[in-house]
C-alpha positions in Angstrom: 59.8 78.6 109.3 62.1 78.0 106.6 61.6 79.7 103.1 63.9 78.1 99.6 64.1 79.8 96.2 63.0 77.3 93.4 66.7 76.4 92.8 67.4 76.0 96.2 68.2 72.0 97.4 67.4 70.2 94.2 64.3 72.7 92.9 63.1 71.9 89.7 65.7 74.1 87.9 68.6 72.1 89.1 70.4 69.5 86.8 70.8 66.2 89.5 72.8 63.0 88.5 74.1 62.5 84.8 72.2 63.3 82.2 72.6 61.4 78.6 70.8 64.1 76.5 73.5 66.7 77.6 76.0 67.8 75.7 79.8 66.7 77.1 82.3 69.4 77.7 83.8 70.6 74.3 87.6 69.5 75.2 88.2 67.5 78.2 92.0 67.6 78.4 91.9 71.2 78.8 94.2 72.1 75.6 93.7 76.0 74.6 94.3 78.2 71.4 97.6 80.2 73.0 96.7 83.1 70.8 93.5 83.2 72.4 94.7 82.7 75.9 97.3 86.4 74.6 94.1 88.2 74.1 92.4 87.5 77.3 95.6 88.4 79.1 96.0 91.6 76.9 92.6 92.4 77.9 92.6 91.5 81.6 95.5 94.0 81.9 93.4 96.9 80.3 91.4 96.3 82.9 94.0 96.4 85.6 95.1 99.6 83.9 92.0 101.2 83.7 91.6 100.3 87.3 94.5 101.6 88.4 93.4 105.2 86.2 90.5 105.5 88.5 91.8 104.3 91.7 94.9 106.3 91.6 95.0 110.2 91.2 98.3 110.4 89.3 96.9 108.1 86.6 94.0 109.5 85.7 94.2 110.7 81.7 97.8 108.7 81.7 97.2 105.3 80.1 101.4 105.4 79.7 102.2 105.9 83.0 99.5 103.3 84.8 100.7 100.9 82.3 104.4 101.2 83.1 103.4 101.1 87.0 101.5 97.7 86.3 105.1 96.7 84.5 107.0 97.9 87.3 104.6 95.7 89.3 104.9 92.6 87.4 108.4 92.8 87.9 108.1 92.8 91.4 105.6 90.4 91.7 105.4 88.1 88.8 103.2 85.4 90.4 100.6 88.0 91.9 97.6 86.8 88.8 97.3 83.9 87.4 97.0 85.3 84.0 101.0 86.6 84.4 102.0 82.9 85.1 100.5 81.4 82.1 101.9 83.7 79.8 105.0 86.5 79.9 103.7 90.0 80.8 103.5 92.1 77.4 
């Protein structure tokens, strides 16, 4: 016996087919505010950083010195994110 979720195969919560009472996507050639695009790259590095603070010993209390290790890795590795190849590492 095989049990589904209601949004499993087509349940009544999934959208099926086109529908003209939805809204179309905002921008459909995919432009971007750059600025913006800076900020979530600013940010996604935090993260990496504050990552790196509680994954590795010697970084934990030293925002400096994990951020210079994620430099040093950029420079190593420039294409290893996706965020580093849209935009240069700051």
């Amino acid at each position: 016996m095989e049990t589904r979720t209601a949004g499993a195969a087509g349940g009544p919560g999934k959208p099926t087919g086109s529908d003209p009472g939805r809204a179309p996507r905002s921008d459909p050639t995919g432009a971007f505010y750059r600025s913006e695009l800076c900020f979530l790259a600013w940010r996604i590095n935090e993260h990496l950083v504050r990552w790196a603070m509680h994954k590795f010993k010697r970084f934990r209390g030293k925002y400096a010195k994990a951020m210079a290790w994620l430099q040093k890795v950029y420079q190593y590795k420039p294409g290893l994110f996706a965020h580093w190849q849209l935009i240069a590492f700051t």
